[in-house]
PyMOL Python script that loads the backbone (N, CA, C, O; Angstrom):
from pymol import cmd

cmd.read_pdbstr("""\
ATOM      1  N   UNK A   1      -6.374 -43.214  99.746  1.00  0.00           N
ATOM      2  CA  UNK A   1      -6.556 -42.983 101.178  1.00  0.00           C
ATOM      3  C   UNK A   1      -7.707 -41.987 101.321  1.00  0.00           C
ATOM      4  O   UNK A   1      -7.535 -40.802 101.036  1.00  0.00           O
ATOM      5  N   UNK A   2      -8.974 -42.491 101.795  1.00  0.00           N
ATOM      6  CA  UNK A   2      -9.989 -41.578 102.621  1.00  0.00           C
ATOM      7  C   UNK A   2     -10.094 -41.293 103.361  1.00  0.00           C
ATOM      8  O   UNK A   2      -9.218 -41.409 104.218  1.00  0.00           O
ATOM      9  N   UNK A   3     -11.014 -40.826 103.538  1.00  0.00           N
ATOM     10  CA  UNK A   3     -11.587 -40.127 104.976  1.00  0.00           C
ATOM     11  C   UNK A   3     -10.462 -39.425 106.332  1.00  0.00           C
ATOM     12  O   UNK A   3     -10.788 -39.454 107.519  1.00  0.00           O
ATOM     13  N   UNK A   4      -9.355 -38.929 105.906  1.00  0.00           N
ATOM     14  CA  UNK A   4      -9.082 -38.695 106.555  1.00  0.00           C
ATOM     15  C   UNK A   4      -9.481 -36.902 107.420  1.00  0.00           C
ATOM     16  O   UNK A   4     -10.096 -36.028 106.808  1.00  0.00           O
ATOM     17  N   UNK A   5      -9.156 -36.787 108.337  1.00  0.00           N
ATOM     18  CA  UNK A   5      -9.432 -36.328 109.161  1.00  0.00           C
ATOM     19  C   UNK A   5      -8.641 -34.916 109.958  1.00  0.00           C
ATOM     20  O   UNK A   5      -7.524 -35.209 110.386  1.00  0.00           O
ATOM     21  N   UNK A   6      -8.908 -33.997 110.114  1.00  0.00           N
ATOM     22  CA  UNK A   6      -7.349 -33.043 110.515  1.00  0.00           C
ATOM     23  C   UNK A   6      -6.813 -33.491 111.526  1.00  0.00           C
ATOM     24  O   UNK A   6      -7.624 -33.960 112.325  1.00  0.00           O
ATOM     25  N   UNK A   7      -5.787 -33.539 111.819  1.00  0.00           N
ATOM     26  CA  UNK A   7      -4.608 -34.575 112.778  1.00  0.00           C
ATOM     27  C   UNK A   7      -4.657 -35.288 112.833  1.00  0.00           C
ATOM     28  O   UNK A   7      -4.779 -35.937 113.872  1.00  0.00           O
ATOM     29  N   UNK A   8      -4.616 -35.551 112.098  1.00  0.00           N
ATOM     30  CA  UNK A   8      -4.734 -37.510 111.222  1.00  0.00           C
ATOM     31  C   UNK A   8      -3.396 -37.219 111.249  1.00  0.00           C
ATOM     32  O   UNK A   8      -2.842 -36.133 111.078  1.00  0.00           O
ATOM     33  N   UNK A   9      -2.574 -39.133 111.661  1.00  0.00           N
ATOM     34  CA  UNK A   9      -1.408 -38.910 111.077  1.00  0.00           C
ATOM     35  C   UNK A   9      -0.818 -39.670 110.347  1.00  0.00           C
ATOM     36  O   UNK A   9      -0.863 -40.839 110.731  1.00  0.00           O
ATOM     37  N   UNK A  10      -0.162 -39.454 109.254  1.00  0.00           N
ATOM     38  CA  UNK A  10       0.556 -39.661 108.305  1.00  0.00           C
ATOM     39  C   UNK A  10       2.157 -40.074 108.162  1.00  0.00           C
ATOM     40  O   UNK A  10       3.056 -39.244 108.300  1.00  0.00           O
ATOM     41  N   UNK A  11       2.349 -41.246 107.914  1.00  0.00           N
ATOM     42  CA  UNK A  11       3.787 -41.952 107.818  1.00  0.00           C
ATOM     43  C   UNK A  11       4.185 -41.626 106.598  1.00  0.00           C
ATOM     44  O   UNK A  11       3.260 -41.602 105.785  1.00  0.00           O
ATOM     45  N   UNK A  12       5.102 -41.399 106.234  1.00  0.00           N
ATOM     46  CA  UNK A  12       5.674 -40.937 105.024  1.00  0.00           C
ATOM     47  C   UNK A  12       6.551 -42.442 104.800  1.00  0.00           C
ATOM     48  O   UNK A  12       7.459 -42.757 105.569  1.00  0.00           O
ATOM     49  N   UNK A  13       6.155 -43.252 103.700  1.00  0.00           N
ATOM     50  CA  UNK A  13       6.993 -44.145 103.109  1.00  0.00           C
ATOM     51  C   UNK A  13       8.554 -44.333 103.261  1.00  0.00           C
ATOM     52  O   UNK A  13       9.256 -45.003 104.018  1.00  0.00           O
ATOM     53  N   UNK A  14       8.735 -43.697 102.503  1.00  0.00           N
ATOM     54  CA  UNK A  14      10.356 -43.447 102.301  1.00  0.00           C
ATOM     55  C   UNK A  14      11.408 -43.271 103.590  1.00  0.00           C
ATOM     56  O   UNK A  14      12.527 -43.766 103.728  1.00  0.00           O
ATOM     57  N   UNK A  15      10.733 -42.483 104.393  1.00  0.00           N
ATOM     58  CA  UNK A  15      11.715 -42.326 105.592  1.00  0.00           C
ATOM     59  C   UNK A  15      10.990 -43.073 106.810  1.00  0.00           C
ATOM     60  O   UNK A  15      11.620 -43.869 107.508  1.00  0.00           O
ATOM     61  N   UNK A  16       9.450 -42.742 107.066  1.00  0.00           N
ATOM     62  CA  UNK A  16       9.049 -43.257 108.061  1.00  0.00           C
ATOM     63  C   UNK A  16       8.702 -42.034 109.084  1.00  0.00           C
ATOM     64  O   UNK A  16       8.264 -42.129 110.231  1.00  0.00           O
ATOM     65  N   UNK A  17       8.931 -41.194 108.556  1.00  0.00           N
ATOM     66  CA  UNK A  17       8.432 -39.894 109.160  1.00  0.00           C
ATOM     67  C   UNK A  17       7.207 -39.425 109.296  1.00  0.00           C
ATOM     68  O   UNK A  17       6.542 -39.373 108.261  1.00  0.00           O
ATOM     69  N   UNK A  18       6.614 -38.992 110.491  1.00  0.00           N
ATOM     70  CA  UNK A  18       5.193 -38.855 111.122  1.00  0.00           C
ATOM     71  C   UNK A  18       5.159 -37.505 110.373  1.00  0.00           C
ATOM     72  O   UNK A  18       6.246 -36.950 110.212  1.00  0.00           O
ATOM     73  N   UNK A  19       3.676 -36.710 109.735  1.00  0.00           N
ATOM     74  CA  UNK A  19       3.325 -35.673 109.421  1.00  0.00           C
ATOM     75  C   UNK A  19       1.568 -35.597 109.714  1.00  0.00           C
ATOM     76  O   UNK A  19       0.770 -36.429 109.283  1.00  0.00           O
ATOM     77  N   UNK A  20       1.256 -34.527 110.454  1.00  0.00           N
ATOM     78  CA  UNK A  20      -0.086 -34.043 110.592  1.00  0.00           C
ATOM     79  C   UNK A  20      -0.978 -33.291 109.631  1.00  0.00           C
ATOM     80  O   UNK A  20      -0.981 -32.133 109.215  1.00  0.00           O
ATOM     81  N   UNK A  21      -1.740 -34.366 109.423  1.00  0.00           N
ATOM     82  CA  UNK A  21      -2.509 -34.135 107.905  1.00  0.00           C
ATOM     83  C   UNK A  21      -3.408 -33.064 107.995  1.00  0.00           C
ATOM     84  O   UNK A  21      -4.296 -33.423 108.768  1.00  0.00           O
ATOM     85  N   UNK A  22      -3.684 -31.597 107.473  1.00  0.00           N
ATOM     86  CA  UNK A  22      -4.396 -30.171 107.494  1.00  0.00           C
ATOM     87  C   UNK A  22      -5.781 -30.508 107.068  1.00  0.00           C
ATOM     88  O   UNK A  22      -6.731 -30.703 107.827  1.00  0.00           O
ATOM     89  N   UNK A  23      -5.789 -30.564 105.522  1.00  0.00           N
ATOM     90  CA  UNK A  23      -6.598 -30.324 104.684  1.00  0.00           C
ATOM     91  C   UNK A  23      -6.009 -30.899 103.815  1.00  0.00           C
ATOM     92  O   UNK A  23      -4.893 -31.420 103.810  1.00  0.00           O
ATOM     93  N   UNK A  24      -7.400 -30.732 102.430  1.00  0.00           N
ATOM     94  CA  UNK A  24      -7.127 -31.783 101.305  1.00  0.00           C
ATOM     95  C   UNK A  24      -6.185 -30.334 100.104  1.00  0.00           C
ATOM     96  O   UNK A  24      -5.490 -29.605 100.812  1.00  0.00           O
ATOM     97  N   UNK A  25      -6.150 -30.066  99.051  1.00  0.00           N
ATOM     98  CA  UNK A  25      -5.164 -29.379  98.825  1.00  0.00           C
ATOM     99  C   UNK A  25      -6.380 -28.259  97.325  1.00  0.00           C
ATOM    100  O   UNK A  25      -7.317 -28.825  96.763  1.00  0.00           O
ATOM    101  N   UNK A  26      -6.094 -27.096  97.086  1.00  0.00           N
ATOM    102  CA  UNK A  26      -7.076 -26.410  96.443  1.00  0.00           C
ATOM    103  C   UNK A  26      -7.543 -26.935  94.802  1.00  0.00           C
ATOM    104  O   UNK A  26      -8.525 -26.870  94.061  1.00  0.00           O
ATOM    105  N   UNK A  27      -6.182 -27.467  94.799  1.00  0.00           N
ATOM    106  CA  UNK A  27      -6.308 -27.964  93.729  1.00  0.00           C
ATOM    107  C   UNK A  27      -6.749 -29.011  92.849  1.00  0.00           C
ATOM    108  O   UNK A  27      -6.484 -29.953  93.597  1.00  0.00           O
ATOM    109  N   UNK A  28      -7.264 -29.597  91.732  1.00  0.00           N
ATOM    110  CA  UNK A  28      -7.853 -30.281  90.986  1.00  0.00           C
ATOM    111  C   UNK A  28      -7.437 -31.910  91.091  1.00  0.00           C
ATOM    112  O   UNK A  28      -8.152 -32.729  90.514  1.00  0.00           O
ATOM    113  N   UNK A  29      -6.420 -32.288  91.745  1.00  0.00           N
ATOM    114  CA  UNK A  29      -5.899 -33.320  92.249  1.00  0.00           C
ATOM    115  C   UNK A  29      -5.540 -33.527  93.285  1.00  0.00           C
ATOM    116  O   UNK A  29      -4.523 -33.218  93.905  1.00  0.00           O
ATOM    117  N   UNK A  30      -6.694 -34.265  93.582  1.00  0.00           N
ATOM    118  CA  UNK A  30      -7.144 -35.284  94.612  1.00  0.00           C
ATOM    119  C   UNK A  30      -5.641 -36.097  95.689  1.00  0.00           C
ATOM    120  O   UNK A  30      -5.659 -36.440  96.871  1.00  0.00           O
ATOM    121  N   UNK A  31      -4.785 -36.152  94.922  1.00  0.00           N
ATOM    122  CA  UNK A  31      -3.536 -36.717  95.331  1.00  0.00           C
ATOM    123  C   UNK A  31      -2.335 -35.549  95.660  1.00  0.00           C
ATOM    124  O   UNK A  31      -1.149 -35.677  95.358  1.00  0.00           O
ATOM    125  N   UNK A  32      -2.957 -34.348  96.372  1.00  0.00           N
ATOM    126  CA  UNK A  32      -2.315 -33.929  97.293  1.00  0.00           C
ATOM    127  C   UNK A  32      -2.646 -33.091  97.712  1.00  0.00           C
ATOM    128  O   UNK A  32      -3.252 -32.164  97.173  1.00  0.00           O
ATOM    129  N   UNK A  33      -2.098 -33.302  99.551  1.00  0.00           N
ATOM    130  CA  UNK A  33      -2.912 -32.375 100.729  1.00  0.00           C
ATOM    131  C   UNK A  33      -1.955 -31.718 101.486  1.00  0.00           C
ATOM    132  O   UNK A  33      -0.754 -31.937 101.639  1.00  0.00           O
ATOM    133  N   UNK A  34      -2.687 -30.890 101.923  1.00  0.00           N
ATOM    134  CA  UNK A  34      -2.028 -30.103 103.400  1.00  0.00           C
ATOM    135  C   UNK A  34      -1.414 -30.879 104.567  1.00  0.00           C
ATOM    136  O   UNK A  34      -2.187 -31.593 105.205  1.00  0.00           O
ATOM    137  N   UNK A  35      -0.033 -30.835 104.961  1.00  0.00           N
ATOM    138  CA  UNK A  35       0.262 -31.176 106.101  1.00  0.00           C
ATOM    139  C   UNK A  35       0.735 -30.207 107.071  1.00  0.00           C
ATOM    140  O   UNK A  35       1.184 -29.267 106.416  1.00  0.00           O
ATOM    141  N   UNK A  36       0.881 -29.919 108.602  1.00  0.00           N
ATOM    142  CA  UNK A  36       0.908 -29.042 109.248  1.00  0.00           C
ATOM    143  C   UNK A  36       2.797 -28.617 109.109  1.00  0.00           C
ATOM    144  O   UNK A  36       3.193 -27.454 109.038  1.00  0.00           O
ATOM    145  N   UNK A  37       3.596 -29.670 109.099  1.00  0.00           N
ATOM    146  CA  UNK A  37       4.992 -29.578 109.248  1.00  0.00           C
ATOM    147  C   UNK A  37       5.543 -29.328 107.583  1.00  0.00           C
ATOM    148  O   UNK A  37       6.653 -29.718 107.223  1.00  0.00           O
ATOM    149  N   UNK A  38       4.883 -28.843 106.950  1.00  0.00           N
ATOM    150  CA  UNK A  38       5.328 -28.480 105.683  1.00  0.00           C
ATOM    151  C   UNK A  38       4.624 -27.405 104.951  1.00  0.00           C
ATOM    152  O   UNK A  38       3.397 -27.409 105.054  1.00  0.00           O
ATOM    153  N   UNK A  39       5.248 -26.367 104.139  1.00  0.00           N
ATOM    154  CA  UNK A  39       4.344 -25.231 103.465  1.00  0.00           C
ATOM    155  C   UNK A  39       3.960 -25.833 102.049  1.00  0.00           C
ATOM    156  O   UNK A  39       3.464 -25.001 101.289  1.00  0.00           O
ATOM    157  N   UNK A  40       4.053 -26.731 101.698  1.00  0.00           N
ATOM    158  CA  UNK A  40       4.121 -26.806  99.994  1.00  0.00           C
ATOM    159  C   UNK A  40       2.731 -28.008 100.472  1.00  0.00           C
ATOM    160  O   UNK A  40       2.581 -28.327 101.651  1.00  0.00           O
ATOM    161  N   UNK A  41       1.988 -28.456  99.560  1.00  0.00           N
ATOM    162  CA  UNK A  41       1.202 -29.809  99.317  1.00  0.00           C
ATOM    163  C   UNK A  41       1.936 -30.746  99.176  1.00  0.00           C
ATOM    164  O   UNK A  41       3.049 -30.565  98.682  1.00  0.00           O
ATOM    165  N   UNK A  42       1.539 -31.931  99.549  1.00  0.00           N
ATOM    166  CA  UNK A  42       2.665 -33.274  99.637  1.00  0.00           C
ATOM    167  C   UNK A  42       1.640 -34.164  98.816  1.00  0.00           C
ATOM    168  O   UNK A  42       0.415 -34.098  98.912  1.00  0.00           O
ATOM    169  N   UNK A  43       2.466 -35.125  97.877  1.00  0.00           N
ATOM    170  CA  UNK A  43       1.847 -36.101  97.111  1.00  0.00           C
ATOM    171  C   UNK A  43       1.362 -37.353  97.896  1.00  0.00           C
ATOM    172  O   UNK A  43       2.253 -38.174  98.114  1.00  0.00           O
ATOM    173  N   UNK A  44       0.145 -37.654  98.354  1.00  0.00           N
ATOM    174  CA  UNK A  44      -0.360 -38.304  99.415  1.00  0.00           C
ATOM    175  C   UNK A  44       0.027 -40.064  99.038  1.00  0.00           C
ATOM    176  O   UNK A  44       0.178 -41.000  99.823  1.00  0.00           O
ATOM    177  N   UNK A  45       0.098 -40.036  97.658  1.00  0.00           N
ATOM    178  CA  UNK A  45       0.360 -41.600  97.613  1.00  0.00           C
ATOM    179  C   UNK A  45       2.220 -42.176  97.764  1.00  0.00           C
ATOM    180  O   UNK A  45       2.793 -43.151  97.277  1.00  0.00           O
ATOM    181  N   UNK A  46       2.712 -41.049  98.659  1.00  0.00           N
ATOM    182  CA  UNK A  46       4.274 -41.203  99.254  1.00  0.00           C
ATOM    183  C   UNK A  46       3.536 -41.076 100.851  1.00  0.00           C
ATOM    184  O   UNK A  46       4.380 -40.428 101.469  1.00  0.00           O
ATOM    185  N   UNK A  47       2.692 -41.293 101.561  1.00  0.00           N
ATOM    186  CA  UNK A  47       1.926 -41.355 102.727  1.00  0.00           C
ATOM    187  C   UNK A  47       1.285 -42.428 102.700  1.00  0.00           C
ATOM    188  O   UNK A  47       0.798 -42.883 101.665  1.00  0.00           O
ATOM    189  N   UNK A  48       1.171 -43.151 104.205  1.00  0.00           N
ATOM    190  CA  UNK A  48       0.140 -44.130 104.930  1.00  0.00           C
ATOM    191  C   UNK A  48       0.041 -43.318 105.820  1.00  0.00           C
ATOM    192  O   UNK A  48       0.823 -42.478 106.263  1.00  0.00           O
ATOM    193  N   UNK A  49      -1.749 -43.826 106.264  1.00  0.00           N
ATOM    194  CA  UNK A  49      -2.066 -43.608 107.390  1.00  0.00           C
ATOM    195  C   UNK A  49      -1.667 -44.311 108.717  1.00  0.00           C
ATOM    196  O   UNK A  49      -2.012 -45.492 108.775  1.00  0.00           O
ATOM    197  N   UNK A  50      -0.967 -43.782 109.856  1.00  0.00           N
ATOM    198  CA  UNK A  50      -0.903 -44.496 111.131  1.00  0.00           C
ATOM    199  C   UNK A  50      -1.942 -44.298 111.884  1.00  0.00           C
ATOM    200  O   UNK A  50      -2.487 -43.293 112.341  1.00  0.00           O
ATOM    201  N   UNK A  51      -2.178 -45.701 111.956  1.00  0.00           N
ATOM    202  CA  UNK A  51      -3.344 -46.239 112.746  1.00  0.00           C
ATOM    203  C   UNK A  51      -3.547 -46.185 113.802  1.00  0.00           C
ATOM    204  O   UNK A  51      -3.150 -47.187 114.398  1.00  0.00           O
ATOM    205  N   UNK A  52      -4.045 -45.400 114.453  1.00  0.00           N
ATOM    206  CA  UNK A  52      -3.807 -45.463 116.393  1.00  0.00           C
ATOM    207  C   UNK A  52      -4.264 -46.622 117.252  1.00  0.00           C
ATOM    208  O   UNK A  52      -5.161 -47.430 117.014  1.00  0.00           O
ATOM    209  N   UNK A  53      -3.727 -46.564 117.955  1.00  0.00           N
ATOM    210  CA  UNK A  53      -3.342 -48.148 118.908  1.00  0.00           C
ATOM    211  C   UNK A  53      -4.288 -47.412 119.596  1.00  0.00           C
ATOM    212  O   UNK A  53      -4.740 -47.830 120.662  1.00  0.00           O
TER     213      UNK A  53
END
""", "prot")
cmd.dss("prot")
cmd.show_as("cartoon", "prot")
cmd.util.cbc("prot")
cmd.orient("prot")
């Protein structure tokens, strides 16, 4: 998933739960970022992007 964007939003697989994407994350892997509704980095490939209508 690229280009995303800050308040970009993010479906979480598993449940289907909306999260607002921050930033990409400090660390050396690429596969996880900042979301606003969580303190920890989230593993982005448990995320899709929702597409706005």
């Amino acid at each position: 998933m690229t280009n995303l964007k800050k308040g970009d939003k993010l479906r979480r697989i598993s449940d289907g739960k909306l999260f607002t994407y921050l930033s990409s994350d400090d660390s050396d892997d690429e596969n996880y970022v900042h979301v606003e509704e969580m303190l920890v980095p989230v593993y982005l490939p448990d995320f899709e992007k929702e597409e706005s209508e």
